[in-house]
mmCIF file of the N, C-alpha and C atoms, coordinates in Angstrom:
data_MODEL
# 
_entry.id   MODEL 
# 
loop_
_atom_site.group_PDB 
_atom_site.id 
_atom_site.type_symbol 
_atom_site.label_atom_id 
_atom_site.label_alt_id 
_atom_site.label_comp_id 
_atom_site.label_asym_id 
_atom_site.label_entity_id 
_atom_site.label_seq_id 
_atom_site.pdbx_PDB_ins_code 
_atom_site.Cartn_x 
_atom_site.Cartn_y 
_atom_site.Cartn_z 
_atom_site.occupancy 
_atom_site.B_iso_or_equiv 
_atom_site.pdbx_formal_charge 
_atom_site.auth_seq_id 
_atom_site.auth_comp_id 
_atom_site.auth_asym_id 
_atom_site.auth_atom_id 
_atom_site.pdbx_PDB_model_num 
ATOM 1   N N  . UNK A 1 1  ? 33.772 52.859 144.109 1.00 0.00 ? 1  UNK A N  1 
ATOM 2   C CA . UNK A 1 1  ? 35.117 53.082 144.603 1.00 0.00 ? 1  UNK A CA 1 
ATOM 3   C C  . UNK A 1 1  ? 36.029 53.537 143.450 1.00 0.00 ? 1  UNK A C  1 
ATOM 4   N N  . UNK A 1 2  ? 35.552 52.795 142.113 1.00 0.00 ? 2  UNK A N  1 
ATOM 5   C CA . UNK A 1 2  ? 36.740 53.381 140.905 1.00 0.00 ? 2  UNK A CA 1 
ATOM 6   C C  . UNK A 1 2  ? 36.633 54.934 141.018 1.00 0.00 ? 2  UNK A C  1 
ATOM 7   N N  . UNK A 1 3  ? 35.269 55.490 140.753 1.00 0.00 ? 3  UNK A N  1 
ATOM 8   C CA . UNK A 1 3  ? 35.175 56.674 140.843 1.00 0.00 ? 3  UNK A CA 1 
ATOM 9   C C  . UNK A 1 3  ? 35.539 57.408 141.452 1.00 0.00 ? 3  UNK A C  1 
ATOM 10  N N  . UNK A 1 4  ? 35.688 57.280 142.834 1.00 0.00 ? 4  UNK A N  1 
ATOM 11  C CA . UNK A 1 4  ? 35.954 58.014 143.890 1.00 0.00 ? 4  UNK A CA 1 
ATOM 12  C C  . UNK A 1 4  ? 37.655 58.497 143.443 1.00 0.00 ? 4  UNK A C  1 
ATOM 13  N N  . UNK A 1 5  ? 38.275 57.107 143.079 1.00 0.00 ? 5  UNK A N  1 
ATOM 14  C CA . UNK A 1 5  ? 39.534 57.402 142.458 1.00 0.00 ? 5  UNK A CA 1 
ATOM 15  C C  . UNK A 1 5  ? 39.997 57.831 141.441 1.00 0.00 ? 5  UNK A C  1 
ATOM 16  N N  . UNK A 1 6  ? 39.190 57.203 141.077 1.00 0.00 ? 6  UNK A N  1 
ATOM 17  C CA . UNK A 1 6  ? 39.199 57.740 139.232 1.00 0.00 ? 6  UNK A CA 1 
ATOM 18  C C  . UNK A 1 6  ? 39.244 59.863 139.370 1.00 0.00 ? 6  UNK A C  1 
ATOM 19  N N  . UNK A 1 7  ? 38.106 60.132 140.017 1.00 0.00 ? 7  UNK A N  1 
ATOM 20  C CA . UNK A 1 7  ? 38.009 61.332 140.359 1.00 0.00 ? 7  UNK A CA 1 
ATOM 21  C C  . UNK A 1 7  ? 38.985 62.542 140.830 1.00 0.00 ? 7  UNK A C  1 
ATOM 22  N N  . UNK A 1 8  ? 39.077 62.099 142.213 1.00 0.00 ? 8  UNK A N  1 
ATOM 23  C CA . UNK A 1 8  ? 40.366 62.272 142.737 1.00 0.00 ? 8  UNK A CA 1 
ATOM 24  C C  . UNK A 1 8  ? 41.758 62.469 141.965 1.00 0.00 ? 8  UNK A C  1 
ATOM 25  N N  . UNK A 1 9  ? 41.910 61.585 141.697 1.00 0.00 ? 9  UNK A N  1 
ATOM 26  C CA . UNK A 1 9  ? 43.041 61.715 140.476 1.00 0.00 ? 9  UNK A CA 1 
ATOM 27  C C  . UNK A 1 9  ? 43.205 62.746 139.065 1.00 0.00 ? 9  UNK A C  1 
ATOM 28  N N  . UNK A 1 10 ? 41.644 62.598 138.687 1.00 0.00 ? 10 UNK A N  1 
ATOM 29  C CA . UNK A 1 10 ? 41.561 63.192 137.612 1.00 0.00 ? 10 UNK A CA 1 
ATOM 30  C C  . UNK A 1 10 ? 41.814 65.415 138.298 1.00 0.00 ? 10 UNK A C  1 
ATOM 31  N N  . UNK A 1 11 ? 41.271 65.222 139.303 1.00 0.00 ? 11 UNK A N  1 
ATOM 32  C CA . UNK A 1 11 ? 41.244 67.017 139.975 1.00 0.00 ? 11 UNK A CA 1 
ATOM 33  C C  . UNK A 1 11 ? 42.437 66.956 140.438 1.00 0.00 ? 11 UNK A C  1 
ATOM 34  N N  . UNK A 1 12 ? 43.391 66.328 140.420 1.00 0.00 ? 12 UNK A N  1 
ATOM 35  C CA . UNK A 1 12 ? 44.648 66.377 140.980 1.00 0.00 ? 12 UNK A CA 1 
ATOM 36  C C  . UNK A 1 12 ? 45.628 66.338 139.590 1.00 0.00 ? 12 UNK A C  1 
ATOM 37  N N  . UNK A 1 13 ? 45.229 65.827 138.563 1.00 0.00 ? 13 UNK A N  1 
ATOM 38  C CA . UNK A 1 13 ? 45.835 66.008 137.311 1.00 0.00 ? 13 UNK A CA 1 
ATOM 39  C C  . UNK A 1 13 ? 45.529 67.365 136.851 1.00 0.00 ? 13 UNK A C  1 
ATOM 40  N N  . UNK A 1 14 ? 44.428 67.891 136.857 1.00 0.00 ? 14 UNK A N  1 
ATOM 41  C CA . UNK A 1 14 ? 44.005 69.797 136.227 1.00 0.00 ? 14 UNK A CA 1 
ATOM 42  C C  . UNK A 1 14 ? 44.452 70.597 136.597 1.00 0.00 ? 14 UNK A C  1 
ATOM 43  N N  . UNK A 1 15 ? 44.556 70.212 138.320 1.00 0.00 ? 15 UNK A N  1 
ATOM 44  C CA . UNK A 1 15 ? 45.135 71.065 139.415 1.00 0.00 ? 15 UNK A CA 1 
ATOM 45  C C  . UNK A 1 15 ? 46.286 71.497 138.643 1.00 0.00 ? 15 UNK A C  1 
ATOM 46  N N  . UNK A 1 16 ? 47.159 70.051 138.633 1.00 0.00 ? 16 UNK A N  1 
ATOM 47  C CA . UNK A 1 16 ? 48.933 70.417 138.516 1.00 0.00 ? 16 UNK A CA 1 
ATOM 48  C C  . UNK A 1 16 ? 48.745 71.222 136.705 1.00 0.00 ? 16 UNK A C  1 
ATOM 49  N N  . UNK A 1 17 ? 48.110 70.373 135.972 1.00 0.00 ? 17 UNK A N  1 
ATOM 50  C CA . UNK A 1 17 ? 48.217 70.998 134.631 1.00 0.00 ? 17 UNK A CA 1 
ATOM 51  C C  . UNK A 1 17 ? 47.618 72.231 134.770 1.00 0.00 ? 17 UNK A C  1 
ATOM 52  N N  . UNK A 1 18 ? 46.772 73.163 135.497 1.00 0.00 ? 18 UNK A N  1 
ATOM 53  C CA . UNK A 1 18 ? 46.639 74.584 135.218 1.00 0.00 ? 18 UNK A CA 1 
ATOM 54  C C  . UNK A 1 18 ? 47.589 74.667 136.053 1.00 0.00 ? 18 UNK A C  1 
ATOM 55  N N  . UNK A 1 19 ? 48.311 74.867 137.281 1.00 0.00 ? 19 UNK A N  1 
ATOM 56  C CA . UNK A 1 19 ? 49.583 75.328 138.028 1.00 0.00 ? 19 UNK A CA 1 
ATOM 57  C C  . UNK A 1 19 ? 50.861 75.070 136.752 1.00 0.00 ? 19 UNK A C  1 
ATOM 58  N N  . UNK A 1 20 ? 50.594 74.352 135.852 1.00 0.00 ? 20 UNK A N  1 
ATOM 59  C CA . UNK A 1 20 ? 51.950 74.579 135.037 1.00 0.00 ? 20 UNK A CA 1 
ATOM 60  C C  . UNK A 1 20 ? 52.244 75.579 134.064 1.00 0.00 ? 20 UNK A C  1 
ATOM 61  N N  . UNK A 1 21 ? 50.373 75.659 133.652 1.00 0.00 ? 21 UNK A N  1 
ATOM 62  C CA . UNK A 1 21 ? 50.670 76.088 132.251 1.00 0.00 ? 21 UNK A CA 1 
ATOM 63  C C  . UNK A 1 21 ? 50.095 77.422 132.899 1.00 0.00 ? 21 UNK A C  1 
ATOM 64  N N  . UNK A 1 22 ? 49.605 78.337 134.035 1.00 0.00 ? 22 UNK A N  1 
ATOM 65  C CA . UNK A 1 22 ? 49.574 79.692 134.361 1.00 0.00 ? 22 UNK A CA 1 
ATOM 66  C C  . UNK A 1 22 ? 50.714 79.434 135.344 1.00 0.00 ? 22 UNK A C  1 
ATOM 67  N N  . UNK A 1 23 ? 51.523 79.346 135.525 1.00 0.00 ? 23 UNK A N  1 
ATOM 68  C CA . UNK A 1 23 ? 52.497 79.885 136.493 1.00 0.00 ? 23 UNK A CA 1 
ATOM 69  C C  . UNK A 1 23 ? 53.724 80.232 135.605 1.00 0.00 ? 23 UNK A C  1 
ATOM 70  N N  . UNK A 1 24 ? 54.052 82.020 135.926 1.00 0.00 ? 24 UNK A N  1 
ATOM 71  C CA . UNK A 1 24 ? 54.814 82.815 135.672 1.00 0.00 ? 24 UNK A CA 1 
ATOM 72  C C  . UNK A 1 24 ? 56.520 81.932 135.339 1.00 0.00 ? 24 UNK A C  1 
ATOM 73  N N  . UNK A 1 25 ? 57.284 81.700 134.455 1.00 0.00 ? 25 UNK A N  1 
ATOM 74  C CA . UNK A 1 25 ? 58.551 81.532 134.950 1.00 0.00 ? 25 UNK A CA 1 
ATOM 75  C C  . UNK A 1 25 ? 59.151 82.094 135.238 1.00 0.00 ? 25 UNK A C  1 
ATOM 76  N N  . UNK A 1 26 ? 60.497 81.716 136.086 1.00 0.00 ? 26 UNK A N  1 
ATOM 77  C CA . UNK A 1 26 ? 61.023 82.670 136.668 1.00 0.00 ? 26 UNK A CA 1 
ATOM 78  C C  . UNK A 1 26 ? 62.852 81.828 136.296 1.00 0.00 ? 26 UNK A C  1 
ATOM 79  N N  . UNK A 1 27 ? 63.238 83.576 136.461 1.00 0.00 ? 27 UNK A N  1 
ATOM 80  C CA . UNK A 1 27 ? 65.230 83.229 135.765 1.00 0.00 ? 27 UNK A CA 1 
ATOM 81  C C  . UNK A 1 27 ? 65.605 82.919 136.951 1.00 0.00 ? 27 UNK A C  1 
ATOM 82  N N  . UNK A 1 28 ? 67.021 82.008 137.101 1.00 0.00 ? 28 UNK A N  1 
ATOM 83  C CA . UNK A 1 28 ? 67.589 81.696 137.992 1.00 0.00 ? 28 UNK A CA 1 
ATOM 84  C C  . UNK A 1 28 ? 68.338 82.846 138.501 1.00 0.00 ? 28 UNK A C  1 
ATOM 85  N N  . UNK A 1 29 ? 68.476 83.220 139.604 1.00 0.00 ? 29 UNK A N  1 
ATOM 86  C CA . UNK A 1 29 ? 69.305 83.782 140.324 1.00 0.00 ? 29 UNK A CA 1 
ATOM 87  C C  . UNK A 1 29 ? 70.971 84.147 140.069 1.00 0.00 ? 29 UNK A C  1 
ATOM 88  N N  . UNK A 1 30 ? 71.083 85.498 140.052 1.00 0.00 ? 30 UNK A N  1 
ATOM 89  C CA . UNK A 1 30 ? 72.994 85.830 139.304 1.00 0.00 ? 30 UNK A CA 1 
ATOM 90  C C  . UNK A 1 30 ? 73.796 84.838 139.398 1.00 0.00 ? 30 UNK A C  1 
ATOM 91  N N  . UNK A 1 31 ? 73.692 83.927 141.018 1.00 0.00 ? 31 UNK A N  1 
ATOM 92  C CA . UNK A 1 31 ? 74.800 83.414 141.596 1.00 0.00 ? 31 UNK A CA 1 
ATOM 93  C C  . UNK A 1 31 ? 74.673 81.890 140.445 1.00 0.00 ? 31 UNK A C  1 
ATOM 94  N N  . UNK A 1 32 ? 73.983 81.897 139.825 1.00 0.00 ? 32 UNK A N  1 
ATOM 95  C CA . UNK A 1 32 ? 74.035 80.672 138.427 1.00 0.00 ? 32 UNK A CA 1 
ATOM 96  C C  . UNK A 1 32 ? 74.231 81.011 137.283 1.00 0.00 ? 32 UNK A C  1 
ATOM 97  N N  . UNK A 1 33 ? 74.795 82.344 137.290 1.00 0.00 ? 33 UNK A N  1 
ATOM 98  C CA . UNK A 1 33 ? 75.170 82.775 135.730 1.00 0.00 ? 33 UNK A CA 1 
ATOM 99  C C  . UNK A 1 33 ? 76.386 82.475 135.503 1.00 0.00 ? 33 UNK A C  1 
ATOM 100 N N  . UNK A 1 34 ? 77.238 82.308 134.228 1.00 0.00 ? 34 UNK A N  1 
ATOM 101 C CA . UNK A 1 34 ? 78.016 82.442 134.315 1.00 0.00 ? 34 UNK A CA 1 
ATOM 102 C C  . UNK A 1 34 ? 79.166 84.225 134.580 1.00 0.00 ? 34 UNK A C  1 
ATOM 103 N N  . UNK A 1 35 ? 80.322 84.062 134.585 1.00 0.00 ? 35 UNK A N  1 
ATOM 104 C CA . UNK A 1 35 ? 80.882 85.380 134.979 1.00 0.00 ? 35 UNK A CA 1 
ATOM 105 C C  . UNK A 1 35 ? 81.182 85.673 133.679 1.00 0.00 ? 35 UNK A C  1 
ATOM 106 N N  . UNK A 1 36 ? 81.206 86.899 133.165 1.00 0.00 ? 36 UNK A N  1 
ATOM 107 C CA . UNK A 1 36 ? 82.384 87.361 131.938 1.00 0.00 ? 36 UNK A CA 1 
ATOM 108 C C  . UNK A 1 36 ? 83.203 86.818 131.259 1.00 0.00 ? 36 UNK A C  1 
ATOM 109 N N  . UNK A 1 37 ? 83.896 87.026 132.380 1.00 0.00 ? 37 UNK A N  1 
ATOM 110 C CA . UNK A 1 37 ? 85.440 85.886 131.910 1.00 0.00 ? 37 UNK A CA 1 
ATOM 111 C C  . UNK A 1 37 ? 85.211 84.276 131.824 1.00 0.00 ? 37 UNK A C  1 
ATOM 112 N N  . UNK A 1 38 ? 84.360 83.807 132.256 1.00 0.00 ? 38 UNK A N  1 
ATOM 113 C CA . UNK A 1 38 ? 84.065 82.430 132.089 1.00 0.00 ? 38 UNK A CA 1 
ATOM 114 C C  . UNK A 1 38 ? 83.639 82.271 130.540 1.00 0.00 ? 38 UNK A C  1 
ATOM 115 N N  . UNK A 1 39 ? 82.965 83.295 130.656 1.00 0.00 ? 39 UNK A N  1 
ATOM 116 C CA . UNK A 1 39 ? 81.709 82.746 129.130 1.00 0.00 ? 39 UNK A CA 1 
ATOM 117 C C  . UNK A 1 39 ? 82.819 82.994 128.012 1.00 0.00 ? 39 UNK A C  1 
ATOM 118 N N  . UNK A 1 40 ? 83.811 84.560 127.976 1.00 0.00 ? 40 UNK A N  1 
ATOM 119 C CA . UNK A 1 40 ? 84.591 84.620 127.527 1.00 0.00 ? 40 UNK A CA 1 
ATOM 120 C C  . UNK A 1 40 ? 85.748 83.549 126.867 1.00 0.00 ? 40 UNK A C  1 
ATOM 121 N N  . UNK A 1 41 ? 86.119 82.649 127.860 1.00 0.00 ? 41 UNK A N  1 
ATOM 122 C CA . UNK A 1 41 ? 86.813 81.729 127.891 1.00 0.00 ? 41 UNK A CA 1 
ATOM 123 C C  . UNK A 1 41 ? 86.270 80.166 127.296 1.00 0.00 ? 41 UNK A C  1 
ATOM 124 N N  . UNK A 1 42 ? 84.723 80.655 127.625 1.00 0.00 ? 42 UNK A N  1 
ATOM 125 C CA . UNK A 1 42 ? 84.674 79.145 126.844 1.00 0.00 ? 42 UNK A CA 1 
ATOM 126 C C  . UNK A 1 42 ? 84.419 79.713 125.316 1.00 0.00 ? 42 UNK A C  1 
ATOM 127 N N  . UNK A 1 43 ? 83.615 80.928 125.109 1.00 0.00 ? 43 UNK A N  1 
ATOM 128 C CA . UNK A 1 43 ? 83.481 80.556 123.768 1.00 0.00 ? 43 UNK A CA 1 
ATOM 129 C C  . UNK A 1 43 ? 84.550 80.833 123.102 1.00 0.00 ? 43 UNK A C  1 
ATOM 130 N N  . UNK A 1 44 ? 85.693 81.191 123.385 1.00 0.00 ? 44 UNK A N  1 
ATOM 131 C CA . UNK A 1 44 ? 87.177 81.793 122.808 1.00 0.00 ? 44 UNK A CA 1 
ATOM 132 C C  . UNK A 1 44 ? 87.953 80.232 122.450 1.00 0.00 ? 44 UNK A C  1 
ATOM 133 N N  . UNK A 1 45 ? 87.398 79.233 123.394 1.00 0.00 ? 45 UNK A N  1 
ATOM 134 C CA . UNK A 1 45 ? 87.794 77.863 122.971 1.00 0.00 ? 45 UNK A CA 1 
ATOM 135 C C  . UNK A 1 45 ? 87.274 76.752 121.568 1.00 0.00 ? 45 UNK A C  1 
ATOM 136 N N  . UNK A 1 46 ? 87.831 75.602 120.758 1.00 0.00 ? 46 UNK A N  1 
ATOM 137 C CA . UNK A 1 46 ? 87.383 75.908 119.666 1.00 0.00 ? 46 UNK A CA 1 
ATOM 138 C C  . UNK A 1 46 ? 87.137 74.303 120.121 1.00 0.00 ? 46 UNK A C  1 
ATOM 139 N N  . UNK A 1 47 ? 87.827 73.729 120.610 1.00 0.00 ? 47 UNK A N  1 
ATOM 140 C CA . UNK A 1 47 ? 87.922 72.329 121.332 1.00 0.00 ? 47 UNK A CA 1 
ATOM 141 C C  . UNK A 1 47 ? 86.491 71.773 121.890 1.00 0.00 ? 47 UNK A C  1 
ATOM 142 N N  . UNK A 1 48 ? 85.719 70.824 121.572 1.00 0.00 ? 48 UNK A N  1 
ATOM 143 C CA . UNK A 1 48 ? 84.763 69.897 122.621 1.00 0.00 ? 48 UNK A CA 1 
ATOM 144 C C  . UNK A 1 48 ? 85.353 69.887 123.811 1.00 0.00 ? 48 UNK A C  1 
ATOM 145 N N  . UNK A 1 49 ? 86.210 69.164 123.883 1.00 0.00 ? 49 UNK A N  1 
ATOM 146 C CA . UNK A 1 49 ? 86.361 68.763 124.849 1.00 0.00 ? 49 UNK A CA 1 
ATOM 147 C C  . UNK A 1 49 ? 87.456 69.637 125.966 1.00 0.00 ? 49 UNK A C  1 
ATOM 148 N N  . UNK A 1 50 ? 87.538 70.552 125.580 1.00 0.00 ? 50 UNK A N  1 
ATOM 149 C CA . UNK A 1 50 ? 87.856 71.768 126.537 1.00 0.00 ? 50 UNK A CA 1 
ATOM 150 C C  . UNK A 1 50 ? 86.964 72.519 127.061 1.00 0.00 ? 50 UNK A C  1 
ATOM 151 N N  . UNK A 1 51 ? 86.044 72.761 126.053 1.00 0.00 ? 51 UNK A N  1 
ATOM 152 C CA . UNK A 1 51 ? 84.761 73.093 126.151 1.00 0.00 ? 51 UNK A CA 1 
ATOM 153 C C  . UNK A 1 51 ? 83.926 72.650 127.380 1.00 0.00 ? 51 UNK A C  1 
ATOM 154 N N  . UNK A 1 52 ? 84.396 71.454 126.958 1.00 0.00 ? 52 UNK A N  1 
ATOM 155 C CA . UNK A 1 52 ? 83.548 70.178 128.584 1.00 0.00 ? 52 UNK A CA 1 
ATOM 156 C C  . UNK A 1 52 ? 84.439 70.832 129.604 1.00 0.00 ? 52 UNK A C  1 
ATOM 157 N N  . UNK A 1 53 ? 85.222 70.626 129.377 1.00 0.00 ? 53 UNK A N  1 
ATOM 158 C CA . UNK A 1 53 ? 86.599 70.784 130.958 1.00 0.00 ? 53 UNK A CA 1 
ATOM 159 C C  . UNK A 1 53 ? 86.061 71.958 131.638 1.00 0.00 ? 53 UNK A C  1 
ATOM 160 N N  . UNK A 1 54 ? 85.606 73.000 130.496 1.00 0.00 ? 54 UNK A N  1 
ATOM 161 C CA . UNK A 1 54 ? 85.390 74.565 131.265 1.00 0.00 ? 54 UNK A CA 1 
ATOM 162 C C  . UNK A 1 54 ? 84.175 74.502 132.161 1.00 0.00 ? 54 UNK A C  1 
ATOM 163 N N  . UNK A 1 55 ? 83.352 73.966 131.300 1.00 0.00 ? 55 UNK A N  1 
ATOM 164 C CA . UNK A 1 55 ? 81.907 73.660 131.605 1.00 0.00 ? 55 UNK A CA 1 
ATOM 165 C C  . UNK A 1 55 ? 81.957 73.266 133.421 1.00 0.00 ? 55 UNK A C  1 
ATOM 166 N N  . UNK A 1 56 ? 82.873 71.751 133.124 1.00 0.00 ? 56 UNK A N  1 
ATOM 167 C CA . UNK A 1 56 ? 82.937 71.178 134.646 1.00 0.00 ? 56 UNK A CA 1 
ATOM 168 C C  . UNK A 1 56 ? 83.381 71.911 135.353 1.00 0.00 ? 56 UNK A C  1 
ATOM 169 N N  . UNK A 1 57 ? 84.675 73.021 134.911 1.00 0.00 ? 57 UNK A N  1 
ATOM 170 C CA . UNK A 1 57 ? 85.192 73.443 135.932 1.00 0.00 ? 57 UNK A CA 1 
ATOM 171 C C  . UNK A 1 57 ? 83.871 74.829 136.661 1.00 0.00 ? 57 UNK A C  1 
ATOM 172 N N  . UNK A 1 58 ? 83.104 75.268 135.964 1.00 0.00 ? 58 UNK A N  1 
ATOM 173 C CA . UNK A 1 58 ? 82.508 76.391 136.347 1.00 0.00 ? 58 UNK A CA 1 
ATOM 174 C C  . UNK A 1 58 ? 81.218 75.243 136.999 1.00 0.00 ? 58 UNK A C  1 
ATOM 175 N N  . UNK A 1 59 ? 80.590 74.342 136.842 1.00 0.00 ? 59 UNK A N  1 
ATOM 176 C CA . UNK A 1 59 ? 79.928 73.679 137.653 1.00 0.00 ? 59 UNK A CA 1 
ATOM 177 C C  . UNK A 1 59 ? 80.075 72.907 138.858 1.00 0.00 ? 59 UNK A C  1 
ATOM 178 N N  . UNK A 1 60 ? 81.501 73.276 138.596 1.00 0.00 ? 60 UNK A N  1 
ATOM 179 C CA . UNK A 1 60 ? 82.142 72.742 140.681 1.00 0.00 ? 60 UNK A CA 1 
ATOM 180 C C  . UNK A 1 60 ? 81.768 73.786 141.509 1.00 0.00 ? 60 UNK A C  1 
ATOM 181 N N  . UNK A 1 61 ? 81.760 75.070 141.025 1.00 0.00 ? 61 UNK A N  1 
ATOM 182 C CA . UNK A 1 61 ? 81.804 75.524 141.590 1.00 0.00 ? 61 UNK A CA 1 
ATOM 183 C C  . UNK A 1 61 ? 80.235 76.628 142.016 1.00 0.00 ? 61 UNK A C  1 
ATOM 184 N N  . UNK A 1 62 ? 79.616 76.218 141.099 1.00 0.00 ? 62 UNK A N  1 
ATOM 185 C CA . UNK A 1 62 ? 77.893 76.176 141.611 1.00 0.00 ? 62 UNK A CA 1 
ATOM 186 C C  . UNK A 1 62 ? 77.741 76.004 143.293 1.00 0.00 ? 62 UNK A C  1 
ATOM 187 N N  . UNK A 1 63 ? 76.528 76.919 143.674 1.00 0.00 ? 63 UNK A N  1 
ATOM 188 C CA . UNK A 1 63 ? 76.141 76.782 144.605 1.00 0.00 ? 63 UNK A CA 1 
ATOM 189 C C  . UNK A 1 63 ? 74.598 75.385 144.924 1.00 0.00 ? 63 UNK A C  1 
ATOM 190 N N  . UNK A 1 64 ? 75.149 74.447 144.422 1.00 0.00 ? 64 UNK A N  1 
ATOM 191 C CA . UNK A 1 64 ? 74.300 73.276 144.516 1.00 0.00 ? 64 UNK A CA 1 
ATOM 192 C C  . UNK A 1 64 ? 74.620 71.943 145.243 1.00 0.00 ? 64 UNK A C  1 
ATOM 193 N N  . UNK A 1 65 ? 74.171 71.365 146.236 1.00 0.00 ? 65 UNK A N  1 
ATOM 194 C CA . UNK A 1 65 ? 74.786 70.213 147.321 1.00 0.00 ? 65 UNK A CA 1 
ATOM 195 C C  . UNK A 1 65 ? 73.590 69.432 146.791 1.00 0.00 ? 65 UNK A C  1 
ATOM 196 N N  . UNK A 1 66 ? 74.239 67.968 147.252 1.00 0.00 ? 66 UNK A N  1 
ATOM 197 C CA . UNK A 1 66 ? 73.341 66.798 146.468 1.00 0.00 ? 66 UNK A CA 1 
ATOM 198 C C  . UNK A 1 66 ? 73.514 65.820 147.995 1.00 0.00 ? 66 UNK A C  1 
ATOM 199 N N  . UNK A 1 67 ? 72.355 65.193 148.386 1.00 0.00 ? 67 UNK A N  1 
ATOM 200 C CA . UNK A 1 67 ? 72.605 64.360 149.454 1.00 0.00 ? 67 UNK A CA 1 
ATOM 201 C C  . UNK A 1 67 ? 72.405 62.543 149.340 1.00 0.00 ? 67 UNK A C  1 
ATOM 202 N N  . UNK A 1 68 ? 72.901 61.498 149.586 1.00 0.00 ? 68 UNK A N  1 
ATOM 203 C CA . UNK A 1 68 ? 72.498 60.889 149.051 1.00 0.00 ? 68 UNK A CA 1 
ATOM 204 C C  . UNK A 1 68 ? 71.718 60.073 150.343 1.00 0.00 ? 68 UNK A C  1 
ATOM 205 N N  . UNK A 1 69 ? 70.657 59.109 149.625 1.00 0.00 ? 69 UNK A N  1 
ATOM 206 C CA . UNK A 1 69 ? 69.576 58.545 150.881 1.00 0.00 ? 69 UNK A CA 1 
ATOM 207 C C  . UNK A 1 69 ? 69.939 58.281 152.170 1.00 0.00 ? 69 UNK A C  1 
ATOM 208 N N  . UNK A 1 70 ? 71.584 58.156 152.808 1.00 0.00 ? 70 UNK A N  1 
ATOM 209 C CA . UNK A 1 70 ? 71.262 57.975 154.110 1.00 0.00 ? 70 UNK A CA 1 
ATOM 210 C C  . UNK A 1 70 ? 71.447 58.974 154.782 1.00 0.00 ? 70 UNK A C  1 
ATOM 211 N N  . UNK A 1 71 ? 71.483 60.478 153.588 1.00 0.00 ? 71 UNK A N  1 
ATOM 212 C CA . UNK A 1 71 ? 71.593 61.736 154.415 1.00 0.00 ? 71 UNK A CA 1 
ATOM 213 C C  . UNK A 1 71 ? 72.864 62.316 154.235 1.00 0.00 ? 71 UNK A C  1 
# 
């Protein structure tokens, strides 16, 4: 029975490790870049912590929704 598992497990570990290490990456999509004027604006800033502010403000506005467990 170890074996059977032992096994199992082990072809399910190669599996994922060759699917990681041959699979192509791929760039995220425009709508996650930043814009011009964004990038402009942050690096024109000299501040951390404006820096952060910009950051947050351009990650509100990401196309990303988060759900939490009861849905």
């Amino acid at each position: 029975a170890y074996l059977v598992v032992f096994h199992i497990l082990f072809v399910l570990f190669v599996w994922t490790y060759w699917k990681s290490v041959f699979t192509l990456p791929v760039q995220p999509g425009k709508k996650y870049h930043m814009s011009c004027a964004d990038q402009e604006r942050y690096e024109s800033e000299e501040r951390p912590e404006v820096q952060r502010q910009i950051l947050a403000e351009i990650a509100r506005k990401l196309p990303v929704y988060t759900r939490t467990g009861s849905g």
